[in-house]
Backbone as a ProteinNet text record, in pm:
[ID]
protein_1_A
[PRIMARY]
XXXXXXXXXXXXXXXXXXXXXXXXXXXXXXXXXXXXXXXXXXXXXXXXXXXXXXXXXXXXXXXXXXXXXXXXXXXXXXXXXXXXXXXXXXXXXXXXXXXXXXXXXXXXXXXXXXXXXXXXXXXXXXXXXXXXXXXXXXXXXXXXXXXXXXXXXXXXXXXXXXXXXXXXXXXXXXXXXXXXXXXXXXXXXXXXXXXXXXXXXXXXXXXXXXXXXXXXXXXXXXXXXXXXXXXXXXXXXXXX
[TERTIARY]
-1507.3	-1503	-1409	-1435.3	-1316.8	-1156.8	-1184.3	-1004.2	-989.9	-1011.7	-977.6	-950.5	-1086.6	-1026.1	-901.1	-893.6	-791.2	-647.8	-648.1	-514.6	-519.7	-646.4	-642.1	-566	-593.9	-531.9	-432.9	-408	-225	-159.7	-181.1	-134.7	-104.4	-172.5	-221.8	-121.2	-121.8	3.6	112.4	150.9	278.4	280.5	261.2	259.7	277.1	190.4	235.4	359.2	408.3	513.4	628.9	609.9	713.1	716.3	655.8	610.2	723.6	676.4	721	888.8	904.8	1050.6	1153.6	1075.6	1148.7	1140.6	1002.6	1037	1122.1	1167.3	1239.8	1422.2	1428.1	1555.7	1569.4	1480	1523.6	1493.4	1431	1430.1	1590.6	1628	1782.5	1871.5	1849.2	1942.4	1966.8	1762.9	1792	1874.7	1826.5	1910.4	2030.7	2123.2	2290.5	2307.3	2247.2	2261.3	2254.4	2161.8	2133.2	2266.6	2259.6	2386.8	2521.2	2531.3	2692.6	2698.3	2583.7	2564.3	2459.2	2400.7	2281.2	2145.7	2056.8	1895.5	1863.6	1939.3	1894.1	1951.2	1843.3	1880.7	1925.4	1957.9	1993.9	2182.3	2218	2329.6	2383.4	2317.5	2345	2297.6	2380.9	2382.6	2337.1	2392.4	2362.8	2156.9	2144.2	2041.8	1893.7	1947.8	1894.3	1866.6	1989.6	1969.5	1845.1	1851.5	1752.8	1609.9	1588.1	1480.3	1419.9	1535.2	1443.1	1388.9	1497.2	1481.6	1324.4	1311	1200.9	1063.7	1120.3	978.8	929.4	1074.4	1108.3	982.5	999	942	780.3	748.7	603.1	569	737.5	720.7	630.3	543.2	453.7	521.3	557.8	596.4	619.1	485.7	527.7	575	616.3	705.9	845	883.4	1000.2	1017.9	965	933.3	967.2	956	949.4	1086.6	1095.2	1274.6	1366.9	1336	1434.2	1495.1	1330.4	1339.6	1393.9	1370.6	1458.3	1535.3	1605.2	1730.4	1832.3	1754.8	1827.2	1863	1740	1770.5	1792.6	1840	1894.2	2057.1	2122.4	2255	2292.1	2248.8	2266.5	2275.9	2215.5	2202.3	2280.1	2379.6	2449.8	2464.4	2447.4	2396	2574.7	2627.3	2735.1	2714.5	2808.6	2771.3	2851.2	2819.7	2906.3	2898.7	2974.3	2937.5	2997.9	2899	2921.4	2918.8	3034.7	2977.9	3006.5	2957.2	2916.2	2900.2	2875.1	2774.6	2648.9	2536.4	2392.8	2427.4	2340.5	2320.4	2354.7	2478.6	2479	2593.1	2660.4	2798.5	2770.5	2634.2	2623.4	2673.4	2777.6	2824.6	2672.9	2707.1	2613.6	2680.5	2644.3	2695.3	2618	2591.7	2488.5	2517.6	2463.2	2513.8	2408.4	2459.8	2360.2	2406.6	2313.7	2312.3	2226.2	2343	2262.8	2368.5	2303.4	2318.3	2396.5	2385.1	2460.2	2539.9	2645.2	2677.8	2687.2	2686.5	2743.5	2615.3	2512.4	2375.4	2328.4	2380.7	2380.1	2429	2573.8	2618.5	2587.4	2556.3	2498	2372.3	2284.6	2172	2208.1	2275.8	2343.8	2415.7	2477.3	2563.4	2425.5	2363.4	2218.8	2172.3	2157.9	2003.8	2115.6	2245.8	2344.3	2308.9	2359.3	2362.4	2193.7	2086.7	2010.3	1922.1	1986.5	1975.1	2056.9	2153.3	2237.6	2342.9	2428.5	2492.3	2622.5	2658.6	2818.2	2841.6	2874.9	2901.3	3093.8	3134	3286.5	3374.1	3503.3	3546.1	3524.3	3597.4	3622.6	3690.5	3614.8	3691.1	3674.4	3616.5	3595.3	3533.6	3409.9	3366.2	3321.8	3368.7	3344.6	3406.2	3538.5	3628.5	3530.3	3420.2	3319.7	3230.3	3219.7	3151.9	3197.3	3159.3	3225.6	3130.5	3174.6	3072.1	3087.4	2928.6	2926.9	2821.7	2841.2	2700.4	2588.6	2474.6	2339.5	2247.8	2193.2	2100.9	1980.6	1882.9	1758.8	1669.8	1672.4	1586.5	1482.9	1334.7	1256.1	1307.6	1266.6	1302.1	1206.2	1114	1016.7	1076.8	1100.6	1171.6	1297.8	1372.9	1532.8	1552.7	1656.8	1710.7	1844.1	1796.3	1876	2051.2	2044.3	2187.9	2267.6	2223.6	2269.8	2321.7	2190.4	2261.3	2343.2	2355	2477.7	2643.1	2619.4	2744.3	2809.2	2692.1	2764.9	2805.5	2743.2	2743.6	2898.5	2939.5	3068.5	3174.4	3174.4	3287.1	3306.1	3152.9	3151.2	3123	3216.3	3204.5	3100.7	3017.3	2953.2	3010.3	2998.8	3036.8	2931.3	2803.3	2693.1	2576.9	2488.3	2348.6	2248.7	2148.7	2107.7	1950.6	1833.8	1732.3	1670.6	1566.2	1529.7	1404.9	1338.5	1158.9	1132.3	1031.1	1012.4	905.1	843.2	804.4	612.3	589.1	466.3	489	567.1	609.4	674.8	667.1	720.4	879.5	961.6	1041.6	1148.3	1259.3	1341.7	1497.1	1521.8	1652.9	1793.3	1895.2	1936.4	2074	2161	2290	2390.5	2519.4	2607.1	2746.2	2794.9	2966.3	3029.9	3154.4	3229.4	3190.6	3207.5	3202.7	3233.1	3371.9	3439	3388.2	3381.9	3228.2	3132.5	3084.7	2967.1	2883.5	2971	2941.6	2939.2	3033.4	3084.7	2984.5	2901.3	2770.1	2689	2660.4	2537.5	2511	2640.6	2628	2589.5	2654.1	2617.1	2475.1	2415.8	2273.5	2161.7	2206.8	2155.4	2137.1	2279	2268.1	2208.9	2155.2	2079.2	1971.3	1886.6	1772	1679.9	1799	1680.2	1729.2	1594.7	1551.9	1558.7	1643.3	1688.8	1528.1	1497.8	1373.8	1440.3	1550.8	1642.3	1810.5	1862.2	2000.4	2071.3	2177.9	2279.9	2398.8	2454.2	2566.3	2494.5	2551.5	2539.6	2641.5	2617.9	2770.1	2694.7	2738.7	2715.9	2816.4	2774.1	2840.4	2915.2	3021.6	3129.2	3066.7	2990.7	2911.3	2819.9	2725.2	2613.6	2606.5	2543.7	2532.7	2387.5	2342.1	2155.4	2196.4	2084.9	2084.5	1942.3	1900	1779.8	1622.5	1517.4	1439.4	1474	1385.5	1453.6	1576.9	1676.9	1813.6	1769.2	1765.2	1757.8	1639.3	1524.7	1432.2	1488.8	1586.2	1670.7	1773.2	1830.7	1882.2	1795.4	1690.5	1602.2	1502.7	1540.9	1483.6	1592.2	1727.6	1819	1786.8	1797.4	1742.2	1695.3	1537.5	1412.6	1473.4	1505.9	1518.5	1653.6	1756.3	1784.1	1709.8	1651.2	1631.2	1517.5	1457.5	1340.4	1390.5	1556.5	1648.1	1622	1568.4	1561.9	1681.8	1834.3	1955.7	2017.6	1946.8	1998.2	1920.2	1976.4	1950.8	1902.6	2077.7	2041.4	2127.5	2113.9	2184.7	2164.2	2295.5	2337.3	2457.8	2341.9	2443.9	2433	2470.5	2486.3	2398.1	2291.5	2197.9	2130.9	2120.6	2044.1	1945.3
-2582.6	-2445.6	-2360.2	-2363.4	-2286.8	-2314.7	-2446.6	-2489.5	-2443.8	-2455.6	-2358.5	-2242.2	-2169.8	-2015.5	-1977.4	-2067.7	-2052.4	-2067.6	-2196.6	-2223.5	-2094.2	-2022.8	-1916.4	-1800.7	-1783.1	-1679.4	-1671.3	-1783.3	-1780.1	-1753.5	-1826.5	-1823.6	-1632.6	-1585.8	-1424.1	-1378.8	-1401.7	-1371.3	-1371.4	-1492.3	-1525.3	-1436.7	-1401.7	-1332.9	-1162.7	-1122.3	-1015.7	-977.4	-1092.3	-1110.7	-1105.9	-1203.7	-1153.4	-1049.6	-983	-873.4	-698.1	-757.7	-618.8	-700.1	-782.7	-836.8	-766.2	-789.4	-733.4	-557	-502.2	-371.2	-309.2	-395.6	-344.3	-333	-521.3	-488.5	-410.4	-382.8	-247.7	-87.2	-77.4	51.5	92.2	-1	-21.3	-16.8	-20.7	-50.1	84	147.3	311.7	377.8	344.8	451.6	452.5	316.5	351.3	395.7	400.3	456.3	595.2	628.9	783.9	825.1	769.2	820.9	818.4	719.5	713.3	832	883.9	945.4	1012.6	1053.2	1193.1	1113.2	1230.8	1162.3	1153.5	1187.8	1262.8	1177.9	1023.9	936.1	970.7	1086.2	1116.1	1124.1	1155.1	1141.7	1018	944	845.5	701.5	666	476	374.7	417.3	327.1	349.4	441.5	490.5	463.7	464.8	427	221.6	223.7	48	-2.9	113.6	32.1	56.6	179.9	230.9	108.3	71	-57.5	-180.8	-198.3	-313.7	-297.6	-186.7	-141	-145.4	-109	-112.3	-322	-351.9	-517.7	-557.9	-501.8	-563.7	-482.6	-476.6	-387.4	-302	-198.9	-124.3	-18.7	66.9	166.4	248.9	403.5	495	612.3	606.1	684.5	651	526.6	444.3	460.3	468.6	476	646.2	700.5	873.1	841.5	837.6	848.2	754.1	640.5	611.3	662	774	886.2	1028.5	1033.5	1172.4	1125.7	1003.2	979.2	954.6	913.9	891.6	966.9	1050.6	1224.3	1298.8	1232.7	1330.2	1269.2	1107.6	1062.4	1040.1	1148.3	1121.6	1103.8	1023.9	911.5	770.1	747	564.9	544.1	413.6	400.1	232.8	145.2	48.9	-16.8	-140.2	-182.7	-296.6	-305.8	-436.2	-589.9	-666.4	-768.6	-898.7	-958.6	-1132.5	-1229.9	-1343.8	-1433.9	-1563.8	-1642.9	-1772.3	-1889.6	-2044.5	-2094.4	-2206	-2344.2	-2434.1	-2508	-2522.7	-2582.3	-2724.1	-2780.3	-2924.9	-2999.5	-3131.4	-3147	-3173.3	-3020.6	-2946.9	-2837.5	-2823.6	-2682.5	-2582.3	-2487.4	-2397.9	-2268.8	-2181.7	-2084.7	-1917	-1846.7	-1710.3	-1644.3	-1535	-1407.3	-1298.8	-1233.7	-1070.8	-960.7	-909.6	-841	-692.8	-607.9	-424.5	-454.6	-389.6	-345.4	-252.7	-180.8	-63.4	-162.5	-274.3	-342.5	-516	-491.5	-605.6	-717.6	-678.9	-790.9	-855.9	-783.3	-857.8	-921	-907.3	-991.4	-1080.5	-1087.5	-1176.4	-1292.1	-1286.8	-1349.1	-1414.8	-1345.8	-1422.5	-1477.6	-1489	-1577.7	-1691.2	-1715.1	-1820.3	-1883.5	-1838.4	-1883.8	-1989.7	-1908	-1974.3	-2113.6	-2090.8	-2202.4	-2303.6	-2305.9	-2397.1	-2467.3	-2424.7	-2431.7	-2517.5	-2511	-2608.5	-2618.2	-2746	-2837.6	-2816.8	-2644.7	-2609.4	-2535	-2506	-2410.9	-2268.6	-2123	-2088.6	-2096.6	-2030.7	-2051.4	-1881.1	-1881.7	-1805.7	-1753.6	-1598.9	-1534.4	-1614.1	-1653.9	-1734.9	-1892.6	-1925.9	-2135	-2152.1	-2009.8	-2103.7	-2029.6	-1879.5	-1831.8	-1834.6	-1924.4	-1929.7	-2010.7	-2110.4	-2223.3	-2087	-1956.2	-1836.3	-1779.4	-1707.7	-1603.7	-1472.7	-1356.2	-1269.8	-1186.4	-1182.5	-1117.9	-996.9	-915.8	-766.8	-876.5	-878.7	-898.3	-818	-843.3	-740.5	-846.9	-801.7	-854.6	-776	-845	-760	-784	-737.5	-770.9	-803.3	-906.6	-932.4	-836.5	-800.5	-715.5	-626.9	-628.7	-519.9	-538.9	-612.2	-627.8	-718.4	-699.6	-826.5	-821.2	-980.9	-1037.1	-1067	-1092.4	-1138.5	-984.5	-860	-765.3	-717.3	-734.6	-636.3	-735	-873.1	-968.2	-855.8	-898.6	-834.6	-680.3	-646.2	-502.8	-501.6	-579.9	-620.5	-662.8	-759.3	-811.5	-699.8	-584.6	-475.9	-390.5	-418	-402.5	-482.4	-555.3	-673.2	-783.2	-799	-871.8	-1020.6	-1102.6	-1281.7	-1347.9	-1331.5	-1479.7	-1344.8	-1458.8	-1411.8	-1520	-1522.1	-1586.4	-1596.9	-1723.9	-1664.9	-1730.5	-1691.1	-1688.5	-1745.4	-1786	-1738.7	-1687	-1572.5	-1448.3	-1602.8	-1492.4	-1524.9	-1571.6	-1530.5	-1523.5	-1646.6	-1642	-1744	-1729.5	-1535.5	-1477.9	-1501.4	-1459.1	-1504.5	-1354.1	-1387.9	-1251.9	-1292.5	-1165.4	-1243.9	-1190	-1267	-1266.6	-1225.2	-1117.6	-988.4	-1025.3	-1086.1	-1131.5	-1042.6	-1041.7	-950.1	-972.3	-945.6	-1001.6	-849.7	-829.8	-744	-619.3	-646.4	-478.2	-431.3	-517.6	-467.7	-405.6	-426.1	-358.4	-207.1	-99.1	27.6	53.2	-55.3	-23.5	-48.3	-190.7	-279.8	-202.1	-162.6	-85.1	59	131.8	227.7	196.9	73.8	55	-2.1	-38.9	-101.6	42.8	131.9	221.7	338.6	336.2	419.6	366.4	242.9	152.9	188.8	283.1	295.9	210.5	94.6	-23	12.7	13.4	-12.9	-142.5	-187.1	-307.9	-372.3	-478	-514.5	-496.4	-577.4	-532.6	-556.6	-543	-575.5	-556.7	-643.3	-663.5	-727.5	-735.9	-794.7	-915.8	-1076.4	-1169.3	-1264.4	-1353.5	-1497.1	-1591.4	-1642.1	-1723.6	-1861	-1967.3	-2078.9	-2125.5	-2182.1	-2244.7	-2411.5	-2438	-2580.3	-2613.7	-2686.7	-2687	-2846.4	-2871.8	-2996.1	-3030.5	-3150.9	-3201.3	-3285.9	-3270.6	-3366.7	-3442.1	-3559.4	-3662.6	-3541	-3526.3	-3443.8	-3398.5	-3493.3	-3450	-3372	-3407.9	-3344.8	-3190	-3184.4	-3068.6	-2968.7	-3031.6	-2937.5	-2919.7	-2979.4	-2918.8	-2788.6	-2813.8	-2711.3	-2597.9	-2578.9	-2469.5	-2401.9	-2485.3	-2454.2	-2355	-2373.1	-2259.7	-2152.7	-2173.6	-2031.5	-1957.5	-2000.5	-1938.9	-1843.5	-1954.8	-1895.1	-1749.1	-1814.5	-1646.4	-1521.8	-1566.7	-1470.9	-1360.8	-1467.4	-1355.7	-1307.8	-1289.2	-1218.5	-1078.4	-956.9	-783.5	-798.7	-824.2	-732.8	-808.3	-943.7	-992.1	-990.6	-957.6	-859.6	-1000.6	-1118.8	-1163.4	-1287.5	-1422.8	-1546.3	-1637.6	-1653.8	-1801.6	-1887.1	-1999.5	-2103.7	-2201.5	-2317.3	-2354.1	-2547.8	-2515.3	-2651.3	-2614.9	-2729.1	-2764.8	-2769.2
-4651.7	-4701.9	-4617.6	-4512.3	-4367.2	-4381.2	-4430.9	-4467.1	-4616.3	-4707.3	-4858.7	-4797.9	-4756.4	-4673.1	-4630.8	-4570.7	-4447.8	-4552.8	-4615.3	-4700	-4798.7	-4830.6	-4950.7	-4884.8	-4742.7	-4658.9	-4632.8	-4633.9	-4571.4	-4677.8	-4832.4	-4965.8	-4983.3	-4940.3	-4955.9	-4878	-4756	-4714.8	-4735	-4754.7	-4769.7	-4909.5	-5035.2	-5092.7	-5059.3	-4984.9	-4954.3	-4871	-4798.1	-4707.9	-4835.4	-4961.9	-5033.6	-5095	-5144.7	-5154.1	-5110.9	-4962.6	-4918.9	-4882.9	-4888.5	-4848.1	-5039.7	-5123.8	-5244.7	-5272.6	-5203.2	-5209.4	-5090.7	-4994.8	-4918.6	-4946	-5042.6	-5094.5	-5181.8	-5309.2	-5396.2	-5328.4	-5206.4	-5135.3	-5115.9	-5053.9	-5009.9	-5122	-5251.1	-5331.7	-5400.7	-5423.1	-5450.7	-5313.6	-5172.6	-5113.8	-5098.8	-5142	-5174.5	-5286	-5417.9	-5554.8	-5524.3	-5431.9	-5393.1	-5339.3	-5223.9	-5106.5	-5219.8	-5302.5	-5413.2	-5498.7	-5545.8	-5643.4	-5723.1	-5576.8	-5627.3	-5634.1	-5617.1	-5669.4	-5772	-5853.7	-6051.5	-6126.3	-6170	-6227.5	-6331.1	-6426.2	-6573.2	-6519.8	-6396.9	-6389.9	-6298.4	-6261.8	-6168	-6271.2	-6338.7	-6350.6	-6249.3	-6115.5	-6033.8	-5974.6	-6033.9	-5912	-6022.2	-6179.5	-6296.3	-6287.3	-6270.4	-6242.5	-6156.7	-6041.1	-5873.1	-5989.6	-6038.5	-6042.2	-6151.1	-6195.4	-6348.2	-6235.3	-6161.4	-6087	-6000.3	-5938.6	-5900.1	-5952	-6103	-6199.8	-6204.8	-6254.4	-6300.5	-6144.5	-6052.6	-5908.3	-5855.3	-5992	-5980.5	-5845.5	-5826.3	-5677.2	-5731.8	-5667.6	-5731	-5769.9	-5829.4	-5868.8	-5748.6	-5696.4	-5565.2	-5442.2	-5487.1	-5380.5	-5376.5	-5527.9	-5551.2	-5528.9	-5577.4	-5592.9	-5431.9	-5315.7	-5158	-5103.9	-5167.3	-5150.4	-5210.6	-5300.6	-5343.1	-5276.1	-5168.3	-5111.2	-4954.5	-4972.5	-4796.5	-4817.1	-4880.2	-4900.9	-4917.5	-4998.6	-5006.5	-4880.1	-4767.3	-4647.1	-4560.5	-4582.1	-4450.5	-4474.2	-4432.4	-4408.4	-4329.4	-4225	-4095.6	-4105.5	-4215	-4290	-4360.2	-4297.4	-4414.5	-4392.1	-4511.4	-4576.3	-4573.5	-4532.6	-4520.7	-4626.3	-4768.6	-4844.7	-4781.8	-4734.2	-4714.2	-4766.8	-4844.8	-4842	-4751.1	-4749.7	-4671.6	-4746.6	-4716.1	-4765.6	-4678.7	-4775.1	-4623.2	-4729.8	-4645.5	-4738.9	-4659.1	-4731.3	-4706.7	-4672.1	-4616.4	-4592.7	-4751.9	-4791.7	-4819.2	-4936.8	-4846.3	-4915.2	-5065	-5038.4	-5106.2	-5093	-5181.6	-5180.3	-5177.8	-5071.4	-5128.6	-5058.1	-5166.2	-5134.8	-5079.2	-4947.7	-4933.4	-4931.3	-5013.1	-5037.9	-4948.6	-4849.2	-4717.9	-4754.2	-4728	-4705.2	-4573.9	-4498.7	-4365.9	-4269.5	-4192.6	-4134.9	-3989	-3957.4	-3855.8	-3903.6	-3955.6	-3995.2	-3855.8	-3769.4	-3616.3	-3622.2	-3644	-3647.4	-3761.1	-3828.3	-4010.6	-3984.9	-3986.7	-3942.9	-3870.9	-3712.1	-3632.3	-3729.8	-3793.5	-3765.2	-3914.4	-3994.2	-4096.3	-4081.9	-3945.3	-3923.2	-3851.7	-3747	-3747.9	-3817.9	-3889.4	-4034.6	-4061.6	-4117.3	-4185.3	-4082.2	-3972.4	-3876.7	-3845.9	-3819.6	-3838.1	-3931.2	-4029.8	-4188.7	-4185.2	-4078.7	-4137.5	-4238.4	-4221.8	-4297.2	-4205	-4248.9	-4162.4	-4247.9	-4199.6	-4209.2	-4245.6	-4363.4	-4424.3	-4370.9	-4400.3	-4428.7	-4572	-4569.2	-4664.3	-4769.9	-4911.3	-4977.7	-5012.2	-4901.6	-4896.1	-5020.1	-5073.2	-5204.9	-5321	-5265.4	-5378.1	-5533	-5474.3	-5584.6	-5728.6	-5661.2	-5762	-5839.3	-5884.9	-5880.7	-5955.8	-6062.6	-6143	-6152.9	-6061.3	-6058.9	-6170.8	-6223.6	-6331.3	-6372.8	-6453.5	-6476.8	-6526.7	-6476.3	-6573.7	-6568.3	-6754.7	-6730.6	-6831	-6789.1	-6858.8	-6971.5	-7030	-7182.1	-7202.1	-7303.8	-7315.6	-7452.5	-7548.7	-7687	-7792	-7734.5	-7825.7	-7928.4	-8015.7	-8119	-8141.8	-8092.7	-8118.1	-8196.6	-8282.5	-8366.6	-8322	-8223.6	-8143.7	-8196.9	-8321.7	-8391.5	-8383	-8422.9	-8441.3	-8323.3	-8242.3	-8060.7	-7994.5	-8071.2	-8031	-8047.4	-8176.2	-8256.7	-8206.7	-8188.1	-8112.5	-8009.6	-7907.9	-7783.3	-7713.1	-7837.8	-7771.1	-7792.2	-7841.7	-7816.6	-7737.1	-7683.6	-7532.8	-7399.1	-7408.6	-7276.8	-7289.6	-7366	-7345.1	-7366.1	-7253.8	-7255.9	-7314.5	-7280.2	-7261.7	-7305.4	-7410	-7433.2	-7484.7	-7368.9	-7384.7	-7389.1	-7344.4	-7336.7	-7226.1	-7128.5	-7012.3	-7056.3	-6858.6	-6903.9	-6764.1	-6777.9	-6650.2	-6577.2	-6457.9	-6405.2	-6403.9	-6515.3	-6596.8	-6746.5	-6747.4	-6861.7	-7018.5	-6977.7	-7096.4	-7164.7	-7285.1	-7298.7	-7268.1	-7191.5	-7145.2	-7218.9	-7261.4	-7339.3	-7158.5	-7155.1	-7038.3	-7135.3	-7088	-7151	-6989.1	-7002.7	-6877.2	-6965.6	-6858.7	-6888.2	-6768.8	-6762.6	-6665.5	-6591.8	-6447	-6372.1	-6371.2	-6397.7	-6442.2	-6557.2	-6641.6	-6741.9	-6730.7	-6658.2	-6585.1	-6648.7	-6610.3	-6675.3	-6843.8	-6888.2	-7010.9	-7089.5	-7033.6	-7098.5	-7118.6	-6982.7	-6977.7	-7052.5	-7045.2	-7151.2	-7273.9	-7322.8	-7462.2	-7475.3	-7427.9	-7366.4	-7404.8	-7312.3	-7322	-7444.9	-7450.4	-7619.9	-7723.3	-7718.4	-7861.3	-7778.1	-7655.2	-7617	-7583.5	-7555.5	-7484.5	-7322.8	-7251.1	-7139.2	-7066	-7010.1	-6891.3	-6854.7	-6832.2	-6736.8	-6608.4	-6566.2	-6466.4	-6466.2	-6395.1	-6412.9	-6263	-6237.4	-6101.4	-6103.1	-6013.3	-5992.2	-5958.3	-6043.9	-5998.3	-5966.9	-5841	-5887.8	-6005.1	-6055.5	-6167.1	-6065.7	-6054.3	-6045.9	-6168.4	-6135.1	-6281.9	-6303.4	-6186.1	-6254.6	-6124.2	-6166.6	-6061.7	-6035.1	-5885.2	-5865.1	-5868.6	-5873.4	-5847.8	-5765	-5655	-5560.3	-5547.7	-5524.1	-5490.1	-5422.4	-5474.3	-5400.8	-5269.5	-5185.3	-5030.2	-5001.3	-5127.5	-5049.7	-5091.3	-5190.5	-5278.7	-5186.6	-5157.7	-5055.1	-4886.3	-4860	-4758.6	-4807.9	-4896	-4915.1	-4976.7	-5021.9	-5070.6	-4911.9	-4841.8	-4729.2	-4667.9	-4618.1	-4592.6	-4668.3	-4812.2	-4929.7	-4906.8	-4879.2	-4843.3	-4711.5	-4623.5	-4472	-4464.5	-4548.4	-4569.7	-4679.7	-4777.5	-4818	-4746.9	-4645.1	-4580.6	-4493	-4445.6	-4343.4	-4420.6	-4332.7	-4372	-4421.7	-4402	-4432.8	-4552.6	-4569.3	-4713.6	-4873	-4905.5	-5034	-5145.6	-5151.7	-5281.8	-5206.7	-5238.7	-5256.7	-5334.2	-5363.2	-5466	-5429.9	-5518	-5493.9	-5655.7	-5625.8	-5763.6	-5765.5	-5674.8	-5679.1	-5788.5	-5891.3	-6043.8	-6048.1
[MASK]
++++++++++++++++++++++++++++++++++++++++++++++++++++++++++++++++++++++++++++++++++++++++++++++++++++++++++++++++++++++++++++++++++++++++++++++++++++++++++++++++++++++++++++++++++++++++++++++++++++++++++++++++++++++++++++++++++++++++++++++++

């Protein structure tokens, strides 16, 4: 009975550990949307995006309501975007996209983690070229007829539509555009009055590799180990 406990406890944790590791990256994501461009999501796109992403990440309301008002008043913080790439044990390409207020220390503890898991930190370039960064945004399918918001879709940037499954098992329809796209999508997104579940800048890999279990849980092990780094936001790579 003491050991269930115990494994039930830690399970709990580690949950809440992810937890506050995702409301900390969308805290960070409203307070550069803020700092770019105001607190008043009716005029800020960017600051409209964090707040879906926020909701998408069941952050509370007065959570977000309180990373709006500090943000507003800390004009001392300022959030540096950088990528890094590198490859995992194995010759996995993988990208990390960091906001943080000290890149020398991002840095450092990124070449870290690589080395660490049997991986190397790259220059600017070694792999992002395997990557096509692109706008996504996530939909709920509830009420849309999917063929139609196709058709409109592609006159405004839209590349790829497709369909997902969340994290509950529901079905999410998945809206991609090439990057500079970005604003153009989303306006049109918005004027048909659908609401995003969430949406970001992603790399998309141009083709993915599978590797033998073991290999594959070495490299998900670097993953893990950066994504619970405070200053990294988001990483990809292109393991199947």
């Amino acid at each position: 009975m003491g050991r269930i406990f115990e494994v039930r406890k830690a399970t709990m944790f580690a949950r809440w550990d992810k937890m506050a590791k995702l409301f900390t990256r969308v805290a960070k994501e409203i307070t550069m949307a803020v700092k770019a461009g105001g607190p008043s999501p009716d005029s800020n796109p960017a600051l409209r995006r964090a707040i879906q992403n926020a909701r998408a990440a069941n952050m509370p309301k007065d959570k977000v309501d309180t990373a709006i008002k500090r943000a507003s008043g800390q004009a001392d913080i300022q959030y540096h975007i950088n990528l890094y790439e590198g490859y995992a044990a194995h010759g996995v390409p993988v990208i990390v996209e960091s906001a943080s207020d000290n890149p020398v220390r991002t840095v450092s503890n990124v070449r870290r983690l690589f080395k660490d898991h049997g991986g190397n930190l790259g220059a600017t370039g070694s792999v992002s070229f395997m990557f096509k960064q692109m706008g996504v945004f996530r939909l709920s399918p509830e009420g849309l007829d999917l063929e139609s918001l196709e058709l409109d879709l592609i006159d405004h940037g839209l590349e790829e539509m497709g369909e997902s499954v969340g994290e509950k098992g529901e079905k999410i329809i998945v809206v991609r555009c090439l990057f500079k796209n970005f604003g153009l999508l989303q306006a049109a997104i918005e004027a048909r009055k659908i609401t995003p579940l969430a949406s970001a800048s992603e790399y998309i890999p141009e083709n993915f590799v599978e590797l033998p279990n073991d290999q594959a849980t070495e490299v998900l092990e670097l993953i893990d180990a950066l994504e619970q780094d405070d200053d990294v936001q988001h990483v990809f790579h292109n393991l199947k």
